[in-house]
C-alpha positions in Angstrom: -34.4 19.9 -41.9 -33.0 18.6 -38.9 -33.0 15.5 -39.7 -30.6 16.3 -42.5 -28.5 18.6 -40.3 -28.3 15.3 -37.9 -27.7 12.8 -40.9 -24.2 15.2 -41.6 -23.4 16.1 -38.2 -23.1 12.1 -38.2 -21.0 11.8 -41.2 -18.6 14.2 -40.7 -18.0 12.8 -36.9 -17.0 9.8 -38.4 -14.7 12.1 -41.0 -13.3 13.9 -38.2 -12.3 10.0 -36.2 -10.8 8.6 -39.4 -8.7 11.8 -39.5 -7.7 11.0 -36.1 -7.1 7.6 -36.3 -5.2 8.1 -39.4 -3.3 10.7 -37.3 -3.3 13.6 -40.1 -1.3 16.3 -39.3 -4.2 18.6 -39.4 -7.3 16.6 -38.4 -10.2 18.5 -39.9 -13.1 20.4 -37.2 -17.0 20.9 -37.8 -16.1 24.2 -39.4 -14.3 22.4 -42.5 -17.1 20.6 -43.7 -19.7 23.0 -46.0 -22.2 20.6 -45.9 -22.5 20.6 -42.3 -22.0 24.2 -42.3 -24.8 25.0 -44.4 -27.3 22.6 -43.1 -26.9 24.4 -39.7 -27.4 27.6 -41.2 -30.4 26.4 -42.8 -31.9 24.9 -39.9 -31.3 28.4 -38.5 -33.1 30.3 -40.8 -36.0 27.7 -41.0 -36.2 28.0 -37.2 -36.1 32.0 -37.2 -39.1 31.9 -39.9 -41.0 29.5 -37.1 -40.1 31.8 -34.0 -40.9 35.2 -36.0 -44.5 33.7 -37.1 -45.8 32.8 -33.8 -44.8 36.1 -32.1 -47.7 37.6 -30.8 -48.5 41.2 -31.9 -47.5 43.9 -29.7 -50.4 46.4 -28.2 -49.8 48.9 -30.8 -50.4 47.0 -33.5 -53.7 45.5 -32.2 -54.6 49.0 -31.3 -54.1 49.7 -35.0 -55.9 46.9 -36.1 -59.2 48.2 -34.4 
């Protein structure tokens, strides 16, 4: 996943130079492209999932477990 998030990150970099080198009136920004935008958020969610699995179990619910 990140790997893809990089791989666009990339691409629109290079978007957002042409822009400037073409001197656009309005160059576009990170937020414009929705590729980009929804790779992050997936890598987000992917990452939550991750973090939330390898939380350890708090006393109660060990004590519950017994």
């Amino acid at each position: 996943m990140e790997k893809r998030l990089a791989r666009r990150r990339l691409l629109v970099q290079k978007e957002i130079v042409w822009d400037k080198h073409s001197k656009v009136v309005e160059p576009r920004e990170l937020a414009d492209f929705k590729n980009y935008t929804k790779a992050k958020q997936m890598v987000a969610t992917y990452s939550e999932k991750i973090a939330n699995q390898s939380k350890p179990l708090s006393n109660t619910e060990m004590y519950e477990m017994r």
